[in-house]
CHARMM internal coordinates of N, CA and C (Angstrom, degrees):
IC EDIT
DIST 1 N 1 CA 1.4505
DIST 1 CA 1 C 1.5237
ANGL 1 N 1 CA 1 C 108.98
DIST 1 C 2 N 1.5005
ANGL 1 CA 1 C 2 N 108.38
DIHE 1 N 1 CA 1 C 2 N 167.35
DIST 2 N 2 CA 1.6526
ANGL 1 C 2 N 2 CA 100.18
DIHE 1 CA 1 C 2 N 2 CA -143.46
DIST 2 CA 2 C 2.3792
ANGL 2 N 2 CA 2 C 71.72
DIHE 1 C 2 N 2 CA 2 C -111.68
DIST 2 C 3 N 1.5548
ANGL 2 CA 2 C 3 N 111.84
DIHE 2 N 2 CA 2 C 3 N 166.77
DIST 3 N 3 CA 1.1000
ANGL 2 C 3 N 3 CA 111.69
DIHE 2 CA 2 C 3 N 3 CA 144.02
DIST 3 CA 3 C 1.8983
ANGL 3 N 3 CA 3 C 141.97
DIHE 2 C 3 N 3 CA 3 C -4.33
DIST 3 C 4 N 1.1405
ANGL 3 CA 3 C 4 N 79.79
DIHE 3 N 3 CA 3 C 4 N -74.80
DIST 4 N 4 CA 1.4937
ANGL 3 C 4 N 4 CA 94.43
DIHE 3 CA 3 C 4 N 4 CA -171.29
DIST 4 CA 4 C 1.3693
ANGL 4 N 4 CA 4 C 113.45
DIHE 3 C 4 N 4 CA 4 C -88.52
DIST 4 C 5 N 1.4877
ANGL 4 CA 4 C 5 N 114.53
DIHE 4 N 4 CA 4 C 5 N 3.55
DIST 5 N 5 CA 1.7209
ANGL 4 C 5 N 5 CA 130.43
DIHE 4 CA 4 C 5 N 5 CA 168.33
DIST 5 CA 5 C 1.0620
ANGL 5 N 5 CA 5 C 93.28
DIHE 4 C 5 N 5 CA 5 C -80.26
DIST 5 C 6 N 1.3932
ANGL 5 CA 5 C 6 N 131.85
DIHE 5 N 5 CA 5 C 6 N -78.26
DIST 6 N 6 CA 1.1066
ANGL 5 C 6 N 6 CA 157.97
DIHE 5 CA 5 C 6 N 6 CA -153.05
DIST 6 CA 6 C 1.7953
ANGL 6 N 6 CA 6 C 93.08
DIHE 5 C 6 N 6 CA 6 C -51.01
DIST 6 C 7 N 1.3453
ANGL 6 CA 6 C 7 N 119.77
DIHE 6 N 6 CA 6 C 7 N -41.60
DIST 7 N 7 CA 1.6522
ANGL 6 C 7 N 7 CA 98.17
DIHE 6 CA 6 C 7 N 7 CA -154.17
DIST 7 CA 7 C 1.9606
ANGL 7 N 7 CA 7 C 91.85
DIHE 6 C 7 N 7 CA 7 C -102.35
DIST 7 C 8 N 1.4448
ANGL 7 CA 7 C 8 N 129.04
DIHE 7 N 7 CA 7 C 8 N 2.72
DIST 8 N 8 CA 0.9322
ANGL 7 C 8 N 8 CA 139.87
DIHE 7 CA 7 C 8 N 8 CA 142.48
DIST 8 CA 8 C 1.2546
ANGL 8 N 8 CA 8 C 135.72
DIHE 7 C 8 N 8 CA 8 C -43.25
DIST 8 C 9 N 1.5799
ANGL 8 CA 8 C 9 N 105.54
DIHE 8 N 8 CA 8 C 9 N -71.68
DIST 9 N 9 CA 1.4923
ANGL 8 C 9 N 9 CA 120.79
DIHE 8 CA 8 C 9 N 9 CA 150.84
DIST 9 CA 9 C 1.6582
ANGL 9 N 9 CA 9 C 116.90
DIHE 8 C 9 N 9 CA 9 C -35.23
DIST 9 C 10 N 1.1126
ANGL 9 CA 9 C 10 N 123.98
DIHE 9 N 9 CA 9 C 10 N -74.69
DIST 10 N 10 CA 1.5984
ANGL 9 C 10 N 10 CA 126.63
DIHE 9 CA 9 C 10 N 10 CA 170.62
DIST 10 CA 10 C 1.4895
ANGL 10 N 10 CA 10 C 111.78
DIHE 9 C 10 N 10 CA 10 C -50.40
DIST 10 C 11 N 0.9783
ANGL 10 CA 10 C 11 N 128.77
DIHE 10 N 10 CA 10 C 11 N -49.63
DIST 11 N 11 CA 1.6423
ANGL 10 C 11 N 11 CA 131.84
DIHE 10 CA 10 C 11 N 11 CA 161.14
DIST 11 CA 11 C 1.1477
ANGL 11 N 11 CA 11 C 128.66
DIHE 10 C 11 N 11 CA 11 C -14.74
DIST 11 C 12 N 1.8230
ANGL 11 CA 11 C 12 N 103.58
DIHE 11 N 11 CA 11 C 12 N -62.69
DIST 12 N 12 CA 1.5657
ANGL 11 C 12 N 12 CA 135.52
DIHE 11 CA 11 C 12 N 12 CA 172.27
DIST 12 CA 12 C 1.2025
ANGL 12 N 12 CA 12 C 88.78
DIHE 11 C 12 N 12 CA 12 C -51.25
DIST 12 C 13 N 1.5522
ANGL 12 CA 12 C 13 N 114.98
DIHE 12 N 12 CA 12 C 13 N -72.02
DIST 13 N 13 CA 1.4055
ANGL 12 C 13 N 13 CA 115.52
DIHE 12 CA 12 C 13 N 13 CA -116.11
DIST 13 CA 13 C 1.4909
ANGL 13 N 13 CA 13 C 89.12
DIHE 12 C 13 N 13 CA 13 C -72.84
DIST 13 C 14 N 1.2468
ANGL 13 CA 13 C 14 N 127.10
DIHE 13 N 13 CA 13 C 14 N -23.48
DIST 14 N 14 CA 1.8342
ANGL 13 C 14 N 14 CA 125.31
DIHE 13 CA 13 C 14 N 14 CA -146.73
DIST 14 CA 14 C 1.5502
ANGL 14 N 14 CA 14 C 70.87
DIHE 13 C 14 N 14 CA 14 C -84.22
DIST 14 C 15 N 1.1636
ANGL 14 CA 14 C 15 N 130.37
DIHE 14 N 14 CA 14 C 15 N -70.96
DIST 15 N 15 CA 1.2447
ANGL 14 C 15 N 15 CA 134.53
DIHE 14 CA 14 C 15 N 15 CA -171.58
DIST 15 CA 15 C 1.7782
ANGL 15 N 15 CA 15 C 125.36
DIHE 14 C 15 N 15 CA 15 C -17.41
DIST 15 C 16 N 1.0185
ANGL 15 CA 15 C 16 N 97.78
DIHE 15 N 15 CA 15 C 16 N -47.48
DIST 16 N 16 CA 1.7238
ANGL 15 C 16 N 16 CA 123.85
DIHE 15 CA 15 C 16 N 16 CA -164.78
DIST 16 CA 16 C 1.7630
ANGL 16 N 16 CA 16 C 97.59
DIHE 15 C 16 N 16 CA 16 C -82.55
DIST 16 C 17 N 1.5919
ANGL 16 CA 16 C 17 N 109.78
DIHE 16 N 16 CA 16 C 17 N -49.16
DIST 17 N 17 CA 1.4821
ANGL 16 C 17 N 17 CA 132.12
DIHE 16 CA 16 C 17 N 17 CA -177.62
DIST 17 CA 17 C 1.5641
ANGL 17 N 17 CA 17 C 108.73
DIHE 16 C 17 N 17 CA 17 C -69.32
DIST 17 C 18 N 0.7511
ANGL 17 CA 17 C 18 N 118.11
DIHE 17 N 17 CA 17 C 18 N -23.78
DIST 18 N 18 CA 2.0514
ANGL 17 C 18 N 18 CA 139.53
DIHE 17 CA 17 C 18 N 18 CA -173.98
DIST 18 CA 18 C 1.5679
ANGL 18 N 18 CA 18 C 100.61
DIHE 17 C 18 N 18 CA 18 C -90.05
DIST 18 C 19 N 1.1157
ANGL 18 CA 18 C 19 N 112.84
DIHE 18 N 18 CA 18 C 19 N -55.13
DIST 19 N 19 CA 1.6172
ANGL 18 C 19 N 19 CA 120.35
DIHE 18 CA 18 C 19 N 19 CA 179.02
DIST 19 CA 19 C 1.6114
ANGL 19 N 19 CA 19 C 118.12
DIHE 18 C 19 N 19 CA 19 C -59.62
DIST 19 C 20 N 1.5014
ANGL 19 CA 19 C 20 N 96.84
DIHE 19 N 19 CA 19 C 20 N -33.52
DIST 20 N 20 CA 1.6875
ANGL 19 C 20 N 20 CA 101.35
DIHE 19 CA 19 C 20 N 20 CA -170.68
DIST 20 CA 20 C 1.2594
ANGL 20 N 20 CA 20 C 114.84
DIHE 19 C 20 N 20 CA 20 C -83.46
DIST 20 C 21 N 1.7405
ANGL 20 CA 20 C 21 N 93.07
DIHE 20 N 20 CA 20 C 21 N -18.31
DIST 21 N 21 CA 2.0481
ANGL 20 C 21 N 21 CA 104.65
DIHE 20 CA 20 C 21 N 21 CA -172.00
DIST 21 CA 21 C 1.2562
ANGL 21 N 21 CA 21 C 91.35
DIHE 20 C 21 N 21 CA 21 C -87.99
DIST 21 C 22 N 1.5166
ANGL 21 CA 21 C 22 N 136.29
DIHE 21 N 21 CA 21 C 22 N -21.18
DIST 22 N 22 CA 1.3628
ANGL 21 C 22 N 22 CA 124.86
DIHE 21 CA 21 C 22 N 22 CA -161.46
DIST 22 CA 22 C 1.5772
ANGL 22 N 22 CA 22 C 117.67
DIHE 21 C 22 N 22 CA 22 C -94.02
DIST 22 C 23 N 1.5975
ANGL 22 CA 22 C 23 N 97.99
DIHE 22 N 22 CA 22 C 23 N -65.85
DIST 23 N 23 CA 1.8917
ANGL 22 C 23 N 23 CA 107.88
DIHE 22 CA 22 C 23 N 23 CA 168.23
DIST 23 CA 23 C 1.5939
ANGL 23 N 23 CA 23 C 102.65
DIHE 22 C 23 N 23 CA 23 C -46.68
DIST 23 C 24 N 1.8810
ANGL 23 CA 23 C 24 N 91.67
DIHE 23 N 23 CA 23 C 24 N 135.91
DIST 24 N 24 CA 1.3725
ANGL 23 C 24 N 24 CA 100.07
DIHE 23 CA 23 C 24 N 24 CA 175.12
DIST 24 CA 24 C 1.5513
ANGL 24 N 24 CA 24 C 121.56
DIHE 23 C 24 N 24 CA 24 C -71.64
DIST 24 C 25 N 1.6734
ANGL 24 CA 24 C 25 N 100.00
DIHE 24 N 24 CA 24 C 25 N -28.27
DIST 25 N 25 CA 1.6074
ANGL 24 C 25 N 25 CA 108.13
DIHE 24 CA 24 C 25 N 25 CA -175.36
DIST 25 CA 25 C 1.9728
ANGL 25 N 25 CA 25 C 96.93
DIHE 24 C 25 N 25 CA 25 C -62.34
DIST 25 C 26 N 0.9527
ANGL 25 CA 25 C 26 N 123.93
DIHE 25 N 25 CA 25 C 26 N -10.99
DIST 26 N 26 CA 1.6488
ANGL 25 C 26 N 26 CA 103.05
DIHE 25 CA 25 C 26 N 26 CA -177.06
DIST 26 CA 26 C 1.2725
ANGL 26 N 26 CA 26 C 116.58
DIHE 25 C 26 N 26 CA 26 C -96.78
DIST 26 C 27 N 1.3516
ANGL 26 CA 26 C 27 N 106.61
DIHE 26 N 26 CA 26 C 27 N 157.50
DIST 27 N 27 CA 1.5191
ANGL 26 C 27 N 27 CA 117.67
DIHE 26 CA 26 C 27 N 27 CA -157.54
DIST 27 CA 27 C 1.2317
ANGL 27 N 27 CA 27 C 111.46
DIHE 26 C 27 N 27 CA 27 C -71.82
DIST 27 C 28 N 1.3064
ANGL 27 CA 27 C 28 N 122.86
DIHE 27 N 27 CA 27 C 28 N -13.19
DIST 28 N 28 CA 1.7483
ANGL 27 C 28 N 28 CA 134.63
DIHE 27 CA 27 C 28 N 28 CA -170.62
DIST 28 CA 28 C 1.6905
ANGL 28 N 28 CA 28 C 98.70
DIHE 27 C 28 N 28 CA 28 C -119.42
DIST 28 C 29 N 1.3403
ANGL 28 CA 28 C 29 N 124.37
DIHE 28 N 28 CA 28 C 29 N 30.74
DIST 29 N 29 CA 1.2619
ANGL 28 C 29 N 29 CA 117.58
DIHE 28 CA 28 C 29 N 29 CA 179.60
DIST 29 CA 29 C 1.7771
ANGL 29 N 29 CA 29 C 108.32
DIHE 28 C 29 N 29 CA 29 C -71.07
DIST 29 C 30 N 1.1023
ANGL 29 CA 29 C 30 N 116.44
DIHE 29 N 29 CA 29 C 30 N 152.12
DIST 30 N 30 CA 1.3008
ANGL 29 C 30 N 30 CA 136.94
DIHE 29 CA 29 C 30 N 30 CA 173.08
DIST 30 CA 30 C 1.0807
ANGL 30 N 30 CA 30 C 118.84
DIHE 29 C 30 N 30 CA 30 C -100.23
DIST 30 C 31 N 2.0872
ANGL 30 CA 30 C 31 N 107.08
DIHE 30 N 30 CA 30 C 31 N -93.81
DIST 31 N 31 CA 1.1771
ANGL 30 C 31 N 31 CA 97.53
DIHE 30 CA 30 C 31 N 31 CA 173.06
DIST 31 CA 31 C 1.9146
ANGL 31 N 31 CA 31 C 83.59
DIHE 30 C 31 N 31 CA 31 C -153.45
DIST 31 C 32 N 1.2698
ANGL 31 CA 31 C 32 N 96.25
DIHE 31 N 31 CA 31 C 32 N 159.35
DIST 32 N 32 CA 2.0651
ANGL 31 C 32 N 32 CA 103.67
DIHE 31 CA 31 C 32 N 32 CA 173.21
DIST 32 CA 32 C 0.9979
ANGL 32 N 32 CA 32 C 125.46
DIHE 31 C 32 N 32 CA 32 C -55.21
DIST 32 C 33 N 1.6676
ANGL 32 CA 32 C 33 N 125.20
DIHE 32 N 32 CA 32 C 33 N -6.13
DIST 33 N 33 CA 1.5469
ANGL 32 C 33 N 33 CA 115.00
DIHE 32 CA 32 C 33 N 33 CA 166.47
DIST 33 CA 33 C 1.3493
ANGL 33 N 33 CA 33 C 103.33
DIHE 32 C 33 N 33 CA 33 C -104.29
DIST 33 C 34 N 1.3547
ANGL 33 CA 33 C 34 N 109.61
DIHE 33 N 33 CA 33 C 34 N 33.59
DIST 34 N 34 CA 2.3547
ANGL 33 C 34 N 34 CA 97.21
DIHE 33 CA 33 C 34 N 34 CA 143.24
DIST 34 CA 34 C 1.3405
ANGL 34 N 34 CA 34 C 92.88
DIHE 33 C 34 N 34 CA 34 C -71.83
DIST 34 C 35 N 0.9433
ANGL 34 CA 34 C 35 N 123.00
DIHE 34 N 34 CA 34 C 35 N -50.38
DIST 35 N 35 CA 1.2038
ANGL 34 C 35 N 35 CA 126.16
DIHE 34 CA 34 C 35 N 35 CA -156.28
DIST 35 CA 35 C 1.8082
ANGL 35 N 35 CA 35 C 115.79
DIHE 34 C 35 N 35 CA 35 C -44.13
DIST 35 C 36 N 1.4314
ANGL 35 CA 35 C 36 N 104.94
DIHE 35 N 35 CA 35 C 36 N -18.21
DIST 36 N 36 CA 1.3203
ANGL 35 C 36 N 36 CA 115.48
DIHE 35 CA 35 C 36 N 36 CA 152.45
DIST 36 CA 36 C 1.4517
ANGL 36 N 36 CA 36 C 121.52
DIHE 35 C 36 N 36 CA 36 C -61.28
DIST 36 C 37 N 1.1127
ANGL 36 CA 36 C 37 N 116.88
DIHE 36 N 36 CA 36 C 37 N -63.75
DIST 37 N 37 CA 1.6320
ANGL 36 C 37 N 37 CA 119.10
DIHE 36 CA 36 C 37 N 37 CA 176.72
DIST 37 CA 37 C 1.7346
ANGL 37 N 37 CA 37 C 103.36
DIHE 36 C 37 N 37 CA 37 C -39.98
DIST 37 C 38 N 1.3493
ANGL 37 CA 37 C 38 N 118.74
DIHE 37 N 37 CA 37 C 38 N -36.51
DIST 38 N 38 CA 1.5744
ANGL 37 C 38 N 38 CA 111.06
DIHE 37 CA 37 C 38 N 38 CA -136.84
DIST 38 CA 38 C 1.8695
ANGL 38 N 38 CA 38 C 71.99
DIHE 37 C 38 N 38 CA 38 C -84.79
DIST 38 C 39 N 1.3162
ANGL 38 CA 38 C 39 N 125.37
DIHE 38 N 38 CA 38 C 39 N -15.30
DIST 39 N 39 CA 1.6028
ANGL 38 C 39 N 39 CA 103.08
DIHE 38 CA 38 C 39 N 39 CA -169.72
DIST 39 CA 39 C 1.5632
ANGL 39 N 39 CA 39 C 115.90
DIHE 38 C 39 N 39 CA 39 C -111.27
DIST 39 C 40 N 2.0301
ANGL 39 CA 39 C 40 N 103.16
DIHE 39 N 39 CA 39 C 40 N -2.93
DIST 40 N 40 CA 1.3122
ANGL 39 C 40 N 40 CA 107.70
DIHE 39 CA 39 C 40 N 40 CA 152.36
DIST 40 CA 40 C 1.6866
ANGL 40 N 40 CA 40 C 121.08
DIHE 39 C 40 N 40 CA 40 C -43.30
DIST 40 C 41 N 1.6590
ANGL 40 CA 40 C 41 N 98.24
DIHE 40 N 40 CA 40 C 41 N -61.07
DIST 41 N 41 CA 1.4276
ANGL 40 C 41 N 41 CA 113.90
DIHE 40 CA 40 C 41 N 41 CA -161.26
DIST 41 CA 41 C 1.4063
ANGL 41 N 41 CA 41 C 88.05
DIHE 40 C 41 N 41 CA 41 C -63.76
DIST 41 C 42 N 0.9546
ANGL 41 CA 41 C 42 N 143.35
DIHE 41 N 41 CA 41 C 42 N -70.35
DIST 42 N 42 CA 1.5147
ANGL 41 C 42 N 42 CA 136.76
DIHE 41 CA 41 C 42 N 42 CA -178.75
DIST 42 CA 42 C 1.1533
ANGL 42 N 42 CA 42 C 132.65
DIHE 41 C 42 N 42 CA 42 C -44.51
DIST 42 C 43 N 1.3904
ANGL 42 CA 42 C 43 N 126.60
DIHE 42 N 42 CA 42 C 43 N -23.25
DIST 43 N 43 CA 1.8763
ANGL 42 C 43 N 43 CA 128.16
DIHE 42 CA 42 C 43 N 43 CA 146.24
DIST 43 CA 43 C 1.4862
ANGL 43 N 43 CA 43 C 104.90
DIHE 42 C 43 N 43 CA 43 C -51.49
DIST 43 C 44 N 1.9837
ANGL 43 CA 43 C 44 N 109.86
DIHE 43 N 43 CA 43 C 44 N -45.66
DIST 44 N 44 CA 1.1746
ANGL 43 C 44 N 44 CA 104.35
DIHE 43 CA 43 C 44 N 44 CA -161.68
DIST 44 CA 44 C 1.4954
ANGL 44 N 44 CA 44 C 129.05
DIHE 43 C 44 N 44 CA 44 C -77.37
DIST 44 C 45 N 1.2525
ANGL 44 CA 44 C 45 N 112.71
DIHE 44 N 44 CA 44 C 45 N 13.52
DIST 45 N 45 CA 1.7535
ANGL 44 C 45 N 45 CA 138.93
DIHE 44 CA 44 C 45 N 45 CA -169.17
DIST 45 CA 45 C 1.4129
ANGL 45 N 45 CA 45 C 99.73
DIHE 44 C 45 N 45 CA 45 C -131.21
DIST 45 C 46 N 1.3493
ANGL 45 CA 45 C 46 N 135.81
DIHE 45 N 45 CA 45 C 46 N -32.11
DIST 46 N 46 CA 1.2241
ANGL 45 C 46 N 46 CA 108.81
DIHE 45 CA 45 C 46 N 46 CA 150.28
DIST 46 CA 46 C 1.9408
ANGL 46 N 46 CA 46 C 131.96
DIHE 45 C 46 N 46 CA 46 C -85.96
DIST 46 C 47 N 1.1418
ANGL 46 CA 46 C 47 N 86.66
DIHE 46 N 46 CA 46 C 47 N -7.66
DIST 47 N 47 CA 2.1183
ANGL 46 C 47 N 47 CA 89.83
DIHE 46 CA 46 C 47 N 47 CA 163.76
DIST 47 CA 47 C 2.0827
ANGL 47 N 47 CA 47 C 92.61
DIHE 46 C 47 N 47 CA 47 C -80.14
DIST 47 C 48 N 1.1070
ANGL 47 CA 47 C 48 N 84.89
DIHE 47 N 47 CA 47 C 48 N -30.58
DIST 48 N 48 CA 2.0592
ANGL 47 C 48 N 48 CA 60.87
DIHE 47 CA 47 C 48 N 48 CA -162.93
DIST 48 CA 48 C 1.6225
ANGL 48 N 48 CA 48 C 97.81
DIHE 47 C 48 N 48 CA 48 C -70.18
DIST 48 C 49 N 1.0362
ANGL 48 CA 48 C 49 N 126.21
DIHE 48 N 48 CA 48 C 49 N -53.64
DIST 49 N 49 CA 1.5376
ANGL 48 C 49 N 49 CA 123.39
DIHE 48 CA 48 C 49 N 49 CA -178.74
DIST 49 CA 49 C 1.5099
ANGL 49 N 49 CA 49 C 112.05
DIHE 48 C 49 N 49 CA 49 C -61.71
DIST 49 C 50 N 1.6412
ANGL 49 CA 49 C 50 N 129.33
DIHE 49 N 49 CA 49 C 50 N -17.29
DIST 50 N 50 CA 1.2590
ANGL 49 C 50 N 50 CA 106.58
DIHE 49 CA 49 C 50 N 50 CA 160.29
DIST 50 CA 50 C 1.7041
ANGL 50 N 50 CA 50 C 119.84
DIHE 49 C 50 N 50 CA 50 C -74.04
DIST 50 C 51 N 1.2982
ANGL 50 CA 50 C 51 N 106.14
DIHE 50 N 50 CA 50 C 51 N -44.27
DIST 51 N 51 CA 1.7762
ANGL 50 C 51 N 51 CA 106.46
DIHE 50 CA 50 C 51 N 51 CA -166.14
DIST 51 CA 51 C 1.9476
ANGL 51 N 51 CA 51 C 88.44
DIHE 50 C 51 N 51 CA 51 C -103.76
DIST 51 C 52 N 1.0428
ANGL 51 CA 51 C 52 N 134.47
DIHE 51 N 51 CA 51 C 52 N 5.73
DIST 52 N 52 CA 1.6387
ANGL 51 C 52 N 52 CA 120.37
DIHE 51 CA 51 C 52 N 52 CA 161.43
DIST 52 CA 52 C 1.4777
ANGL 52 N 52 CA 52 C 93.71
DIHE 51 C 52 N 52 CA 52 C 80.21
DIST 52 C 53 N 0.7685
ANGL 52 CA 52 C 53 N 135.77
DIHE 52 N 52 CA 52 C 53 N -23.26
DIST 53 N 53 CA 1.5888
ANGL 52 C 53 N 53 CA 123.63
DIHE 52 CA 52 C 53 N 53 CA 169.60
DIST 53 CA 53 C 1.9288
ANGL 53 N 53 CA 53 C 131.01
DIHE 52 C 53 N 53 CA 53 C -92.06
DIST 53 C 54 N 1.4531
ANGL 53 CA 53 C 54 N 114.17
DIHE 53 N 53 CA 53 C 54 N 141.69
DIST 54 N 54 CA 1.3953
ANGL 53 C 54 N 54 CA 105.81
DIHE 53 CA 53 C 54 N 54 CA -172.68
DIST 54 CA 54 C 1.3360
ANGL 54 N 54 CA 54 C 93.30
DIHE 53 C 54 N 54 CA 54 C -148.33
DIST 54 C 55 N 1.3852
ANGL 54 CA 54 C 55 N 115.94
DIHE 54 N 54 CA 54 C 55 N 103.94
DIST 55 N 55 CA 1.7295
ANGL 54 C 55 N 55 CA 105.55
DIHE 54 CA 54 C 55 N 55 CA 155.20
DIST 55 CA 55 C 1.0025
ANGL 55 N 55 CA 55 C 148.05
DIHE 54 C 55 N 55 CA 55 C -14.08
DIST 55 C 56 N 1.6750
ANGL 55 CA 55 C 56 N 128.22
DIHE 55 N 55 CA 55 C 56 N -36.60
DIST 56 N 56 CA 1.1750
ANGL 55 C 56 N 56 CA 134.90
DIHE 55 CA 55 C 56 N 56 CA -178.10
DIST 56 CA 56 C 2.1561
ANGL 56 N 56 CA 56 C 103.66
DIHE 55 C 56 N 56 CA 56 C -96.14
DIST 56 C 57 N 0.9837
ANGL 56 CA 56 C 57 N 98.47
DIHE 56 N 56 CA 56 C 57 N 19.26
DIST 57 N 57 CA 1.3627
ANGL 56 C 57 N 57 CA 117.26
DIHE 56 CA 56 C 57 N 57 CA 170.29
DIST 57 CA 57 C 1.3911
ANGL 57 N 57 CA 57 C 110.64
DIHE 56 C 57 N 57 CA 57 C -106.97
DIST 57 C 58 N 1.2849
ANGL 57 CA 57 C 58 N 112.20
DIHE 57 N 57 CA 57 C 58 N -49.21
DIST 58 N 58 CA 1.4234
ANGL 57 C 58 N 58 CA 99.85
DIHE 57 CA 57 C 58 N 58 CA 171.75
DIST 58 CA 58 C 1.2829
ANGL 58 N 58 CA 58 C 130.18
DIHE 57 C 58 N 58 CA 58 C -103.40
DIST 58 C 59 N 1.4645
ANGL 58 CA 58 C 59 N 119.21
DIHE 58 N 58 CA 58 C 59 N -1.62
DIST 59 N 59 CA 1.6209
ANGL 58 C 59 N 59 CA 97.26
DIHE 58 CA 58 C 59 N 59 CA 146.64
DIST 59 CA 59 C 1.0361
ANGL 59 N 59 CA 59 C 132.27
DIHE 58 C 59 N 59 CA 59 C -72.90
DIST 59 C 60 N 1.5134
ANGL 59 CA 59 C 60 N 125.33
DIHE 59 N 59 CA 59 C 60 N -5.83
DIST 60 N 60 CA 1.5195
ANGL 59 C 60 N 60 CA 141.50
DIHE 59 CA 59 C 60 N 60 CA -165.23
DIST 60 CA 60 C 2.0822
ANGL 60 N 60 CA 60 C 94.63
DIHE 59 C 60 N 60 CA 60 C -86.24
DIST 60 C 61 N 1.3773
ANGL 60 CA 60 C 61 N 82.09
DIHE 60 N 60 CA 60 C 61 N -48.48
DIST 61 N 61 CA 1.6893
ANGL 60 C 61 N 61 CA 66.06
DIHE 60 CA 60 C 61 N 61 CA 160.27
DIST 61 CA 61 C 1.4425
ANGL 61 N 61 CA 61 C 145.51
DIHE 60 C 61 N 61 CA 61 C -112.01
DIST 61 C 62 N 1.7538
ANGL 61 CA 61 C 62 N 104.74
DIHE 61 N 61 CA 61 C 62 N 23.43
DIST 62 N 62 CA 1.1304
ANGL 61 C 62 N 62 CA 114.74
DIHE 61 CA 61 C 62 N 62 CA 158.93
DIST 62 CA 62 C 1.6359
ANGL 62 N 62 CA 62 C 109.20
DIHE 61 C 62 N 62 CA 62 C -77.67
DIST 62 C 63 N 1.3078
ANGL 62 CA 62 C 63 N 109.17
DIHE 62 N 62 CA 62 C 63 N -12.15
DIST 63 N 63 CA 1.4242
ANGL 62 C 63 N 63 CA 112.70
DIHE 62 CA 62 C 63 N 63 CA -168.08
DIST 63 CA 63 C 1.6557
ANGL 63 N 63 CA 63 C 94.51
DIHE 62 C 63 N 63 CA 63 C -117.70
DIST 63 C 64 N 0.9317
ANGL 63 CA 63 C 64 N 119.49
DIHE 63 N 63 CA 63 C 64 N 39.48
DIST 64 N 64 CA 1.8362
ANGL 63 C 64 N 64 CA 136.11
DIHE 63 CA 63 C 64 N 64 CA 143.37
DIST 64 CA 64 C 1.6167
ANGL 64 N 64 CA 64 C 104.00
DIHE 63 C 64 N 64 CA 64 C 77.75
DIST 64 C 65 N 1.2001
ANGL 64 CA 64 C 65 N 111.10
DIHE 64 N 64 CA 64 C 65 N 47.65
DIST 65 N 65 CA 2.0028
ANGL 64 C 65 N 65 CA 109.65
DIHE 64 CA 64 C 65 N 65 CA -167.18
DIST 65 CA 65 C 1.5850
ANGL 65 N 65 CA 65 C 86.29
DIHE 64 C 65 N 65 CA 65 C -116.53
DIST 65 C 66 N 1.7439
ANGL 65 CA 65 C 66 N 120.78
DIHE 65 N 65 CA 65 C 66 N 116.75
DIST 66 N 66 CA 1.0363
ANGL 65 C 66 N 66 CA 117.52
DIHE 65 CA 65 C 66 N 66 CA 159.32
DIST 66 CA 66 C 1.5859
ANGL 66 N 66 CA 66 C 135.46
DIHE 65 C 66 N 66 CA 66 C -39.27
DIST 66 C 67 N 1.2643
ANGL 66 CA 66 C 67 N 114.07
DIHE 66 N 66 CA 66 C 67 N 113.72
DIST 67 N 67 CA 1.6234
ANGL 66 C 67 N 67 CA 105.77
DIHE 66 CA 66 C 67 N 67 CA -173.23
DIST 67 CA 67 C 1.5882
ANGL 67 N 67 CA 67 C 113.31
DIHE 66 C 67 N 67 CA 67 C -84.41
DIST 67 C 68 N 1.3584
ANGL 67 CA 67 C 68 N 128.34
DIHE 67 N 67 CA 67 C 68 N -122.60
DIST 68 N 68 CA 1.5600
ANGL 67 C 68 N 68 CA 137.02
DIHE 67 CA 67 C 68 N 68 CA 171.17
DIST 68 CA 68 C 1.5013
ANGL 68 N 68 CA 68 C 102.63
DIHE 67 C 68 N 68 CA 68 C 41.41
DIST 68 C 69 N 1.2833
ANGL 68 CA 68 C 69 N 115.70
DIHE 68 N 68 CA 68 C 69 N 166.71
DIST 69 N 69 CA 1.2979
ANGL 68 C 69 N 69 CA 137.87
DIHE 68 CA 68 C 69 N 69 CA -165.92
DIST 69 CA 69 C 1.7161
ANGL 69 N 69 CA 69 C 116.83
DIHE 68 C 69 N 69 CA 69 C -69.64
END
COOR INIT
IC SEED 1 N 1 CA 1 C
IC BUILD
């Protein structure tokens, strides 16, 4: 998997994992401030698609993970 799969995949997933710890209706609820995380990651996907850059992109390929399309 290329870069920008990779920080997609984790994206979702924190996303999906944040929601389940947060909503009370879910069976793995915690407590309502995941629900913070779930809107971190979501500032943090719209800063990368405004200015094209995302940190977890480029350590992934300081740490040798093919990037480009």
């Amino acid at each position: 998997m290329r870069s920008w799969q990779i920080v997609h995949v984790v994206a979702g997933a924190f996303v999906l994992l944040s929601l389940g710890l947060g909503i009370e209706a879910s069976p793995i609820f915690v407590n309502a401030n995941f629900l913070w995380f779930t809107a971190f990651v979501g500032a943090n996907l719209l800063q990368s698609g405004i200015t094209k850059w995302c940190l977890m992109e480029s350590i992934l390929r300081k740490l040798g993970v093919q990037g480009g399309c």
